[in-house]
Every structure is written in C-alpha cells, then in structure tokens.
C-alpha positions as CSV (number, residue, x, y, z in Angstrom):
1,X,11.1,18.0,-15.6
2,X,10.8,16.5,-11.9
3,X,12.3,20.0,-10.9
4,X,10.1,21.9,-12.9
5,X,7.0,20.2,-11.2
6,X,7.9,21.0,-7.9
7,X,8.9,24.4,-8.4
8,X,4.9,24.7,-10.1
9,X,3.6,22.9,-7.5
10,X,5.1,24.9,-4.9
11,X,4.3,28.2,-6.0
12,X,0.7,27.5,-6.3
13,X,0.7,26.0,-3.1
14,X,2.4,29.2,-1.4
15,X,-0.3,31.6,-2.4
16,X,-3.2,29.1,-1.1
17,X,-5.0,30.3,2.3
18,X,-4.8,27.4,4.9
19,X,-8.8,25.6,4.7
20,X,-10.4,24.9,8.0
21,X,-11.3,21.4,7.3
22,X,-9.4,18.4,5.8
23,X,-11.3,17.8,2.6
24,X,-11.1,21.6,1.6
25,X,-7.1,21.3,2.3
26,X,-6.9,18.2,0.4
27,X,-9.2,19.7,-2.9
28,X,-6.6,22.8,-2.8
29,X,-3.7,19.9,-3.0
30,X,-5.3,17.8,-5.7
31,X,-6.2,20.8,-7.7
32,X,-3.0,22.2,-7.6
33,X,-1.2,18.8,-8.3
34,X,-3.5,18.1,-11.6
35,X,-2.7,21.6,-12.9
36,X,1.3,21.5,-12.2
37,X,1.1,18.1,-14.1
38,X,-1.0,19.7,-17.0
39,X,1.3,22.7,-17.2
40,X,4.8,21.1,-17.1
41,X,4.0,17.7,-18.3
42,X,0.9,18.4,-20.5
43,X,-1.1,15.2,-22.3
44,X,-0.6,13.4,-24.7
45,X,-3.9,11.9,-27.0
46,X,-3.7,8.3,-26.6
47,X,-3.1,6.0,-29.5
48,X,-5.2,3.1,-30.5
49,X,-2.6,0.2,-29.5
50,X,-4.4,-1.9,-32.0
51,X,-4.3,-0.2,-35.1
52,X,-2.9,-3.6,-37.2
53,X,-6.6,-5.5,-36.0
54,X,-8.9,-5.1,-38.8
55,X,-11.8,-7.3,-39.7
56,X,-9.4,-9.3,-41.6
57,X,-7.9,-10.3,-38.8
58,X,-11.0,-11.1,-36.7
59,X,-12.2,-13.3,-39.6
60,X,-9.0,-15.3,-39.5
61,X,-9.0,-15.7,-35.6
62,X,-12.6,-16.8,-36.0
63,X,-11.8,-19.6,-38.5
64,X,-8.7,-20.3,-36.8
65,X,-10.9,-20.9,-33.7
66,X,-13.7,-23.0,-35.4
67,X,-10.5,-25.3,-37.0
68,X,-9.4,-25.8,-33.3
69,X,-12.6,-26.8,-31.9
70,X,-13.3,-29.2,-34.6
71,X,-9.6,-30.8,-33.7
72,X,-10.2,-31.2,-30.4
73,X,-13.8,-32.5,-30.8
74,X,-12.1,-35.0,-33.7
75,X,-9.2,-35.8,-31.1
76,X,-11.7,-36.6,-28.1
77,X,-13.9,-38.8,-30.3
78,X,-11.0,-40.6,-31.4
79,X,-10.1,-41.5,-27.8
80,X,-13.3,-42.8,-26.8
C-alpha cells in the first residue's frame, strides 16, 4: 500500500507547474498528499467506540456514584 501511495503521489506531483511562492508550492503538496491518501487508502466511517453505554448504564454509574459519596461522607464523620 505504502508503494502504491508514492507512486500516486508522485505522479500527481510530476505534472504540477513549479508556484512562485512558498504557500502556493506547499497547497499543490498538501492537495496532492490528501487525494493520494483518499484514492489508495480511502476512509473508513468511524464507529461509535461506545456503543455498550446506554442510559442503563449511566443510571447505574450515577447510583454507584451517589453510594460512594455517602461512604465517604459516613467514613469522614466517623473519624471526627
């Protein structure tokens, strides 16, 4: 794939005209770069990494939470 890039890459740099400034040069490279990536590598739609967290599960965090803080509240009184 790595080989496929550069070959892409390189044959859409070879046909660019040289830019007179730095920014135009470096917009020619960028542009080039992002569609070399997009035609040998192509995207992929991202996946929610959370798809197990429900509202279930934020309900029993939040109780879980609320029993914690009552311990340690219980726990500091104790020591006082």
């Amino acid at each position: 794939m790595l080989k496929q890039y550069r070959t892409c890459l390189h044959n859409r740099l070879i046909g660019k005209e040289a830019q007179q400034d730095i920014k135009g040069e470096w917009t020619q490279i960028k542009e080039a770069m992002i569609e070399s990536a997009n035609e040998v590598i192509q995207t992929q739609a991202t996946s929610n990494r959370n798809e197990w967290w429900d509202e279930s599960c934020k309900l029993i965090m939040s109780q879980k939470n609320e029993a914690r803080k009552k311990y340690l509240q219980v726990k500091n009184y104790s020591y006082s």
